[in-house]
C-alpha positions as CSV (number, residue, x, y, z in Angstrom):
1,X,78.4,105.6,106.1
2,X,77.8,108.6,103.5
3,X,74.8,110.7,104.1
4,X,74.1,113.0,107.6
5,X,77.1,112.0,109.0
6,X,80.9,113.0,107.2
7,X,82.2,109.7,105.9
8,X,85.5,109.3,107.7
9,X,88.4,107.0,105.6
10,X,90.9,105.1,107.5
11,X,93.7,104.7,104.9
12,X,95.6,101.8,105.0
13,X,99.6,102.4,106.2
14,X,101.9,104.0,103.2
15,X,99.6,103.8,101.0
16,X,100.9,107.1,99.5
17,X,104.1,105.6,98.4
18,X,102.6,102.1,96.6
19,X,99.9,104.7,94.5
20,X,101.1,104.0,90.3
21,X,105.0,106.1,89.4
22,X,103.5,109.2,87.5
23,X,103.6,108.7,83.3
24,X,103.5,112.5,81.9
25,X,100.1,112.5,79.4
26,X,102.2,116.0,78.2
27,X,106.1,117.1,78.1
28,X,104.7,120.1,80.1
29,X,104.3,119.8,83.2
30,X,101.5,122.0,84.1
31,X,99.6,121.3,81.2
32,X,100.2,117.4,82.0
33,X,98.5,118.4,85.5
34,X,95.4,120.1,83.6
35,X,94.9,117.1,81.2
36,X,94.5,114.1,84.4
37,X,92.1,116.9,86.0
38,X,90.3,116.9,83.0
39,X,90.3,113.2,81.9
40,X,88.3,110.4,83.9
41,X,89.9,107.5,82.7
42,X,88.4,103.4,83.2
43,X,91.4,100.4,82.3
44,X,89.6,97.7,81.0
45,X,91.8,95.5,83.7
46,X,90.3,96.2,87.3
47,X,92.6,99.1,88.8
48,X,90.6,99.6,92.2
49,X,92.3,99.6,95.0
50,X,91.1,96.7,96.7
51,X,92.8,97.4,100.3
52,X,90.2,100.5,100.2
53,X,86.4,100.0,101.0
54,X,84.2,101.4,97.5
55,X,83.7,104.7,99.8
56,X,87.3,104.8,100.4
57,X,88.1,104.3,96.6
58,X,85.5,107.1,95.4
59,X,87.1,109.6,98.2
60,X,90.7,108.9,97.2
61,X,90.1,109.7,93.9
62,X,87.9,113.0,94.5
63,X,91.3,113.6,96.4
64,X,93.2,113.0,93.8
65,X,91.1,115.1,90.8
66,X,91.5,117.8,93.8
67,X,87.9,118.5,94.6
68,X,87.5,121.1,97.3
69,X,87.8,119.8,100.7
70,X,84.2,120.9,101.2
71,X,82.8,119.3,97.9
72,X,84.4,115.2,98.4
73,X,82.0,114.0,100.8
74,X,78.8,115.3,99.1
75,X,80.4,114.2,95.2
76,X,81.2,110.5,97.1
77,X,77.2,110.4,98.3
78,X,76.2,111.9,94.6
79,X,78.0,109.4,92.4
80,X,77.7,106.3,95.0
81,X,73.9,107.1,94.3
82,X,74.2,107.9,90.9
83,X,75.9,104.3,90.2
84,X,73.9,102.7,92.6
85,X,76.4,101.8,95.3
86,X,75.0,103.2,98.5
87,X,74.2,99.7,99.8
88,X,78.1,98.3,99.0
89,X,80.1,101.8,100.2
90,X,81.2,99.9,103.3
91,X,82.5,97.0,101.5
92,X,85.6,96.3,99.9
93,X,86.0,95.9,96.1
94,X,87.3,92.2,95.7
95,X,84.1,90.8,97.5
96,X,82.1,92.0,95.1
97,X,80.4,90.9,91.9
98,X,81.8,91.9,88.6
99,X,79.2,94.2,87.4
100,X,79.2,96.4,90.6
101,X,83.2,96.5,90.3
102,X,82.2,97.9,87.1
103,X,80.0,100.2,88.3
104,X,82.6,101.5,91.1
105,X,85.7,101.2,88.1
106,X,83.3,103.9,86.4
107,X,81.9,106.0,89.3
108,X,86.0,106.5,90.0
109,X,85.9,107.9,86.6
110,X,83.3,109.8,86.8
111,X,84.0,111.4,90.2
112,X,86.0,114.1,88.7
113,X,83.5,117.4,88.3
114,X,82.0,118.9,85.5
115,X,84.5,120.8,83.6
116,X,81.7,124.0,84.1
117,X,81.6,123.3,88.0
118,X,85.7,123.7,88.7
């Protein structure tokens, strides 16, 4: 549940190690890192990780755009509203129609803050 209560992820064993090999945007490695933070990005192809409930996906990636400890749990609740998902956050991705996978494939993008707000 997102809302009152902290919304608490159980991630699924090693998932660490089966995340996507690292492809360099840049030849720099520091400017490489500023580009991804910068860049929400939605494949056409489906690349949620369907192991992980839509909460879990949307926190993973606030993770991984390094939001503030402090700020992931309110951003999740913001952009599951936002993209109408609050109903679905418990579920997991493959059980759902398309056009809410959508939805979720573009929230994930999206869940990166405002370039003004880092």
């Amino acid at each position: 549940m997102i809302g009152d209560e902290p919304y608490k992820a159980q991630w699924p064993a090693n998932l660490m190690e089966r995340l996507p090999e690292h492809r360099p945007i840049s030849s720099n490695a520091e400017l490489d890192i500023q580009l991804r933070l910068r860049v929400g990005y939605m494949s056409q192809a489906f690349s949620l990780y369907t192991e992980l409930t839509v909460g879990q996906n949307l926190e993973l990636h606030a993770r991984l755009y390094r939001l503030p400890p402090e700020k992931i749990q309110p951003r999740v609740a913001e952009v599951a509203e936002r993209f109408e998902l609050t109903a679905v956050v418990d579920a997991l991705p493959d059980g759902l129609p398309m056009g809410i996978r959508q939805r979720l494939q573009l929230a994930v993008a999206m869940i990166r803050p405002a370039a003004e707000n880092r």
